[in-house]
N, C-alpha and C positions, 0 to 999 in steps of 0.2 A: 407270748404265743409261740413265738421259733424255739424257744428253750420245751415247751411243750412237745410241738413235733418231735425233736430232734429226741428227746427222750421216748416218746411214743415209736419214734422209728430205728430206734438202738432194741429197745426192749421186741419188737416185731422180728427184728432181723436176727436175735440173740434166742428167740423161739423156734422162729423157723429154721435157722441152720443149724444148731442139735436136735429137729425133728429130720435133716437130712443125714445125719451124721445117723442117728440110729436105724433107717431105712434102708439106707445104701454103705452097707458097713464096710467093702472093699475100696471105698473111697472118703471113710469116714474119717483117716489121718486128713488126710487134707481138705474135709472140711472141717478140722479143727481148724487148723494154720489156715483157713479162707477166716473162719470165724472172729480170728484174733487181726488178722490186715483189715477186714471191714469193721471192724468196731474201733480200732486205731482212725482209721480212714472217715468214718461216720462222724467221731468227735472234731478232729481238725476240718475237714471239707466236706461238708453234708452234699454237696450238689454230685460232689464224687458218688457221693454210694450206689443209689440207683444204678447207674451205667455203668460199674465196676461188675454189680450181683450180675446184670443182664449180660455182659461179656461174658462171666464165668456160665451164666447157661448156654452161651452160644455152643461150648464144647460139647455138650449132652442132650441137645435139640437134633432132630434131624434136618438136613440130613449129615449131619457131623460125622467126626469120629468116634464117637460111646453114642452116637445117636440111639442106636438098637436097643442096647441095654438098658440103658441108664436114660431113657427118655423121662420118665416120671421127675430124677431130679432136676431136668434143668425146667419141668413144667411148674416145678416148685417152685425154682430158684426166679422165673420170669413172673411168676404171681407175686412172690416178693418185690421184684425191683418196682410192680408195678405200685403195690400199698406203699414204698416208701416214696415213690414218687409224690402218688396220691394224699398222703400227707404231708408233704413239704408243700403241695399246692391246695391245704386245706381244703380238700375236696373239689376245686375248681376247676375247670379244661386253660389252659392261658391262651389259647389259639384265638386271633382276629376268624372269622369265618372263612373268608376267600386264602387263610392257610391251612384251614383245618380240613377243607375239602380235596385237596391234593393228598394230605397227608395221611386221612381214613381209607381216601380208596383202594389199596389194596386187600385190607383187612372186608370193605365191604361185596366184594369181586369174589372172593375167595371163600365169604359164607353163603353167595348166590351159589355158589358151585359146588359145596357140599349141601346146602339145602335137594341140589337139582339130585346128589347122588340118596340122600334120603327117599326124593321120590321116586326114586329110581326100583330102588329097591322093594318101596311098599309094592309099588307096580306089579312088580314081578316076582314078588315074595323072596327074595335073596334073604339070608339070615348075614348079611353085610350092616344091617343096621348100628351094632353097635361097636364093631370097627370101624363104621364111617364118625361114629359120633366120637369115640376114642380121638383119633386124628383129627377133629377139627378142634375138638379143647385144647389140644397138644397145640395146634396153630393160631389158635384164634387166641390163647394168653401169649404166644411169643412177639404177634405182632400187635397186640395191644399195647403190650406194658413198652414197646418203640413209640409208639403213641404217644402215652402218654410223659415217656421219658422225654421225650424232644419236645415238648411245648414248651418248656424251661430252654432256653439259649444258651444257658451257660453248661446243663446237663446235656444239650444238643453235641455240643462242641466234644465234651467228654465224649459221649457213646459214639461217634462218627470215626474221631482222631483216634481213638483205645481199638476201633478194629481196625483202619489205618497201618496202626502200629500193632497190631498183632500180625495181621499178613506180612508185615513187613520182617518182623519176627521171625518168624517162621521161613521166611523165603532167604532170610539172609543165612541163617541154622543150615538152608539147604547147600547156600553157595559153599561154606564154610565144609561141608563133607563133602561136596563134589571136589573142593581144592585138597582137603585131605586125600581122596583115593589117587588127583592126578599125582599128587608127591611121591604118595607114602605104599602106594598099590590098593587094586579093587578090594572094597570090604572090610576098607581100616576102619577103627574108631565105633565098631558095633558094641552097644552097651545094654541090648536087651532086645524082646520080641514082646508084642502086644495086639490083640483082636483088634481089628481095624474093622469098621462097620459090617460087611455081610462075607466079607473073607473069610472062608473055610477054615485056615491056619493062621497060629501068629504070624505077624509079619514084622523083620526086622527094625529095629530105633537106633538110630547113629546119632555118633557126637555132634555138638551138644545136645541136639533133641530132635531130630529131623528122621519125621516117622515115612516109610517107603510102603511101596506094597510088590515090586519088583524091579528089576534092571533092563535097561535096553541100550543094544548098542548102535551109538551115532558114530559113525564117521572113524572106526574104529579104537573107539574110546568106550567103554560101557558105563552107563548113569544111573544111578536110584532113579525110580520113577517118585518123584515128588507126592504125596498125597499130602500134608501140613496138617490141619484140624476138618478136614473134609472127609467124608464116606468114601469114595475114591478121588481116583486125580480131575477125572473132571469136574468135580468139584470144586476143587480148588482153583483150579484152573477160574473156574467161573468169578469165585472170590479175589482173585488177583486182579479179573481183569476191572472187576467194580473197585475196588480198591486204587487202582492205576486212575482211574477216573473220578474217583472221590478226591483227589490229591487237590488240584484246582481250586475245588471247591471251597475244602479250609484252608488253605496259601499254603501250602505246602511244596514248593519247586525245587527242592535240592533234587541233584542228578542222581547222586546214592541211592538216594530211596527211588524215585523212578526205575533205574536199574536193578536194584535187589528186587523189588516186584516183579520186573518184566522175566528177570533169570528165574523165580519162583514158576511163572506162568509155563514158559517153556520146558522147565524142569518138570514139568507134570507129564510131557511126552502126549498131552491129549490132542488127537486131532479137531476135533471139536472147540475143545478152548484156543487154538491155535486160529483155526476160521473166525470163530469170535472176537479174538486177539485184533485181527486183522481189520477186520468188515468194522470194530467200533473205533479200532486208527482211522480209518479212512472217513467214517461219519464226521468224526470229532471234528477233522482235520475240514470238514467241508461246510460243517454247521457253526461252528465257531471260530472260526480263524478271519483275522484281522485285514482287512484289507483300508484303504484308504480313500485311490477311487474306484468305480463303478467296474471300471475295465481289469482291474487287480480281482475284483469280486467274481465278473465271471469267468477269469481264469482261473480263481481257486475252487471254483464251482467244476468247473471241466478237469481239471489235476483231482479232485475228489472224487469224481465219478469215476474216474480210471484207475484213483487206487481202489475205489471198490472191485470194480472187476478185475481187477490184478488179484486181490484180496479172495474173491471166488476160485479163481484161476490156481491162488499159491493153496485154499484149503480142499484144493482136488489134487494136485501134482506134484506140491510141494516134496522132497524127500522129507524120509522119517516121517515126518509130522501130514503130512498127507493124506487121504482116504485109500489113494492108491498104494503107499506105504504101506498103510494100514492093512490090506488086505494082504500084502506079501506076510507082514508079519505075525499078526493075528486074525485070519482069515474067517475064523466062527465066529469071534465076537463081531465082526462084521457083519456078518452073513445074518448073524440071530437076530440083529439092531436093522438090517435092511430086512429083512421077512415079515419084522413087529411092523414097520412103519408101510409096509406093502399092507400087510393085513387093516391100516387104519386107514387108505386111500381105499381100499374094495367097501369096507365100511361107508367112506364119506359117499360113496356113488350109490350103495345099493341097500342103506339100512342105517342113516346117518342119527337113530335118535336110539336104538335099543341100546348098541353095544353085546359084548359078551362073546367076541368072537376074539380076542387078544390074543398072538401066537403063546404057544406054554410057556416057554422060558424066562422071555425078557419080560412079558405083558408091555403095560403101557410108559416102555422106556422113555419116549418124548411128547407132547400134545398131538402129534398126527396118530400115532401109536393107541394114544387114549382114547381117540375117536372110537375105534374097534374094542377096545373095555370097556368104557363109559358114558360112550353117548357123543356127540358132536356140544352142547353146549356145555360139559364140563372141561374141553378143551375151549372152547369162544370165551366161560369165564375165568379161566385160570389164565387162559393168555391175556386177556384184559384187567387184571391184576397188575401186570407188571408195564402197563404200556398206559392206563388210562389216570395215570398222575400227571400227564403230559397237557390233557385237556383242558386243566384252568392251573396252570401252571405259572406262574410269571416268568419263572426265565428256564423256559422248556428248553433252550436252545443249550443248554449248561447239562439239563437232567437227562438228554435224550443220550449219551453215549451209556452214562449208567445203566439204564433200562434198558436199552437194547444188547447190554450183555446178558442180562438175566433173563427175559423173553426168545435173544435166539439159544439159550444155553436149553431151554425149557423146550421150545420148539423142534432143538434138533439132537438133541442127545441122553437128557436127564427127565425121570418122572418128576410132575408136579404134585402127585399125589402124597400129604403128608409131607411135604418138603417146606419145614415150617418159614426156616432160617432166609431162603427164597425170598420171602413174601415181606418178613422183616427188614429185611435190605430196602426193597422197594420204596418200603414208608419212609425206613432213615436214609437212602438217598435223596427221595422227596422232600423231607426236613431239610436235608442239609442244604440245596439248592435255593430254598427258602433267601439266606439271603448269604449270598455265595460271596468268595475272599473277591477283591478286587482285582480287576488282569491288570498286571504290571505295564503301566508305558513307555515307552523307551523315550531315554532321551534324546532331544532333537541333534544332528551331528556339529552344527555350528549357532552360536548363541546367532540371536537377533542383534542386527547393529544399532550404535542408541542414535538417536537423531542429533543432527548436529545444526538445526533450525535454531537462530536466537531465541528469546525468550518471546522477546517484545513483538517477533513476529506472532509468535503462534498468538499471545494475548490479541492482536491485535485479529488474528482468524478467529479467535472464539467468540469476538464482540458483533463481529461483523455475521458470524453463523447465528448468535439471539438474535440480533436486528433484523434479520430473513426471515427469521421462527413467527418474530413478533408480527411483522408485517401481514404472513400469511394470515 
């Protein structure tokens, strides 16, 4: 029967990627050379394939970088990973129930909230219907086929560690051209320009691969601004910071990688992901940190509460990376982002269920924002997407930094609408928490002394501690 699958799921995956190949013909080269690593890859480690196909959609899902264009192949490429999954688990779910309830709920949040905009629309006769239905196929296979890839533990491990290590990729690509321009001067190592999600112009690609969308100068030094495989840098920002926080999870503790992530984050120049950065250190630092007694606990409880508001404090005044920064140096995009999220607070007071008053430009840049486009419960269930895997959680106390980068990312600066890859994370967070690497113990600083009690004493205490036993 595995020799079955595995052929059933060679021949599915050898269909489908030459019907991408002919669809999307500017990317058709490489989906040949995907076609020939996954069939290589299908025969030696089957558990690989699925989470390989799903990472390669991660690129062309929104809200990525080819997210725009090339949405349909990665809608393809995630119905794929999910039939080969679904084959390799003959058709079955492998989830015990109290995991599988964690691990659905985002996916089932997310179609309460596009059902809410279908009805929205009949309501009020919008011709939004089948843009709304477009976008939720586009999300509801992304975050399925995470579903159903992670009920396998072994395919778990792959899809979790493979974007791990893609951010990690990518962030390190980024240190690697920041250290070339400090050498070599601003704007070494440009090897090309490419359409970066809703960017007007291409936007410059430095060596080795590390795509930008502009410069900004710190501290008189000038930076690419980071954007990696996101739509823009907040984006990625976002991805850094769930990545940074997935490390734990699969025992992953080298300093390298913590560091290339964290340079990744900040390299994005996002305000936003910077507050984010901050406020899920200081969580992390107060929900899971190791105390031993009582008195150790509510001190780390009080040192957490202060980095948070330290944490408020550094993502208002912080330089550069501050709001206040922000407004010196790009004072519209601010202005546009504070008028959207104005117009979805007048919304939440005086008309909290129509919507359709969204400022022109941004519309509904973050969940307050989409109040005033869409209604108050299409922000209630998109925000409960990312936050209500915590509910019956076993070890909520591990999953809560993950989620609350992706819920304040949603909340305070990025649309949720159509933002597939969001919602995916959520679930394989969720999974991956499932049954998280073990925290390292330290060793104790001096061994235990041995006892140096004869023998014949202690026999002679263990006879005497039965003889008490018995009596009782």
């Amino acid at each position: 029967m595995d020799i079955i699958s595995r052929w059933a799921g060679q021949r599915l995956l050898f269909v489908a990627l030459v019907a991408v190949a002919v669809v999307a013909f500017p990317v058709g080269t490489v989906g040949v050379i995907g076609l020939v690593v996954l069939l290589v890859v299908g025969s030696r480690k089957p558990k690989l394939l699925s989470p390989l196909v799903a990472l390669a959609g991660m690129f062309f899902i929104r809200p990525n970088v080819w997210g725009e264009e090339y949405s349909n192949v990665g809608l393809m490429l995630f119905l794929l990973a999910t039939g080969i999954a679904f084959i390799q688990d003959r058709g079955q779910f492998l989830y015990a129930e109290r995991e599988y309830r964690p691990v659905r709920s985002p996916l089932f949040w997310v179609s309460l909230a596009y059902l809410w905009l279908l009805l929205r629309a009949s309501y009020h006769g919008l011709d939004t219907v089948g843009q709304s239905m477009s976008g939720y196929v586009a999300t509801a296979a992304c975050v399925l086929a995470v579903v159903v890839i992670v009920g396998d533990k072994a395919r778990r491990g792959y899809l979790v560690k493979g974007f791990v290590a893609v951010v990690f990729a990518v962030s390190l690509s980024y240190v690697c051209t920041v250290g070339l321009w400090a050498v070599m001067g601003i704007g070494t190592g440009s090897v090309g320009t490419m359409i970066i999600g809703a960017w007007p112009t291409p936007q410059p690609i430095y060596f080795p691969f590390t795509t930008t969308v502009s410069t900004q100068p710190i501290l008189g030094f000038v930076v690419p601004r980071f954007v990696g495989f996101g739509r823009e840098p907040g984006w990625m920002a976002m991805y850094g910071c769930v990545a940074y926080f997935l490390l734990p999870l699969i025992g992953w503790r080298s300093k390298i990688v913590k560091l290339g992530i964290l340079a990744g984050v900040l390299g994005t120049v996002s305000t936003a992901g910077f507050g984010v950065l901050a406020f899920c250190l200081a969580v992390d630092f107060t929900v899971n940190g190791r105390s031993r007694t009582s008195f150790e606990g509510a001190m780390r409880i009080c040192f957490g509460l202060a980095m948070i508001a330290f944490a408020i404090w550094a993502a208002v005044y912080a330089p550069v990376l501050g709001f206040g920064a922000k407004g010196e140096q790009n004072g519209i995009s601010l202005s546009e982002r504070s008028i959207a999220t104005d117009m979805g607070f007048w919304a939440l007071q005086n008309d909290p269920f129509s919507g359709g008053l969204a400022a022109d430009k941004v519309g509904a840049v973050n969940l307050v924002a989409a109040i005033a486009a869409y209604g108050l419960p299409f922000s209630v269930l998109m925000g409960l997407s990312t936050i209500a895997p915590l509910r019956r959680h076993p070890h909520g106390r591990r999953l809560l930094p993950v989620l609350a980068a992706l819920a304040l990312t949603l909340l305070t600066s990025q649309p949720a609408l159509d933002s597939a890859w969001v919602f995916a994370l959520a679930a394989l967070g969720t999974a991956a928490a499932l049954d998280p690497a073990e925290i390292p113990q330290k060793e104790p600083l001096l061994a235990a002394k041995k006892s140096n009690v004869p023998d014949h004493y202690k026999r002679l205490a263990e006879q005497r501690a039965r003889a008490a036993a018995t009596n009782c």
